[in-house]
C-alpha positions, -999 to 999 in steps of 0.1 A, spaced: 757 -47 63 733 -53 92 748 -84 100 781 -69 104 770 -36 121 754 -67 148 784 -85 153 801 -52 159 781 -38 189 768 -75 202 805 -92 202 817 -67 227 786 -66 250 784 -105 246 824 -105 256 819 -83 283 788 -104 296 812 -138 298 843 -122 312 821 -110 339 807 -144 344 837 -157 350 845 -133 372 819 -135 396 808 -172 397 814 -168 440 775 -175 454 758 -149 471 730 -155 494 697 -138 481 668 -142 513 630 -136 502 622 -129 539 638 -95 551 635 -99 587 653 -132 591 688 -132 581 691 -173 582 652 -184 568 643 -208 548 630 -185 519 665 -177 510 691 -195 484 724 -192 468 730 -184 438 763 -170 416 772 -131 417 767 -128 375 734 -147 375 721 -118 402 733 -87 382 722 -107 345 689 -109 366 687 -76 371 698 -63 340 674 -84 321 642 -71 343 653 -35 336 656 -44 301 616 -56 303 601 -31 325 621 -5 304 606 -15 273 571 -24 286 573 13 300 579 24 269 557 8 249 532 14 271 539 56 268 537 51 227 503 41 233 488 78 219 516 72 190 501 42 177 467 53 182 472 80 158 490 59 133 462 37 132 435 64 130 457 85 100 460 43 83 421 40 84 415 78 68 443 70 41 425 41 34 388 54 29 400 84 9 417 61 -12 385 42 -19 368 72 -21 392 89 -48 395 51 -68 356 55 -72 352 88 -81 379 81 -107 357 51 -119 326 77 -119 343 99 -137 354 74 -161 317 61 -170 305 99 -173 335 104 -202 322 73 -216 286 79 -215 292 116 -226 316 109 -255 290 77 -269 262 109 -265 278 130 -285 276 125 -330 304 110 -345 324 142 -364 317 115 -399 282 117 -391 280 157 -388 297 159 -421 
């Protein structure tokens, strides 16, 4: 089912992404130095490599923003993981206490052969 629900929303966006490669392989001129129009820092590249560029880096800092604003999120997680955890422990060896003091209690008390 996943694998079906992927090719249905990445075989349009990965159709989209080559027809627009194709139609805008002209070169544009991307300079590094924004004072000189003609400098040396600049180079050309094709139109769909520029907006791929771009989409890609929003893509990143998008996601590193997010992550970065969960922060608080998985601190909690982690915090509520570690507090399961110990009172887990804690209720496993109070059980086992518990246990030994039915044990010890029941081998205390007479047998009901030996009362009779």
């Amino acid at each position: 089912m996943r694998t079906f629900l992927k090719i249905i929303i990445l075989g349009p966006i990965a159709v989209a992404a080559v027809l627009l490669a194709v139609a805008n392989r002209a070169p544009v001129r991307i300079v590094l130095d924004p004072f000189a129009r003609e400098s040396a820092l600049g180079f050309d590249v094709p139109l769909f490599a520029v907006i791929l560029t771009a989409l890609a880096t929003g893509l990143l800092l998008g996601g590193l923003g997010t992550w970065l604003g969960q922060h608080r999120y998985r601190r909690a997680a982690r915090t509520y993981r570690r507090d399961l955890e110990r009172q887990r422990a804690e209720a496993d060896r109070l059980r086992v206490a518990l246990a030994e003091e039915r044990v010890g209690a029941a081998a205390a008390l007479p047998s009901p052969r030996q009362a009779a």
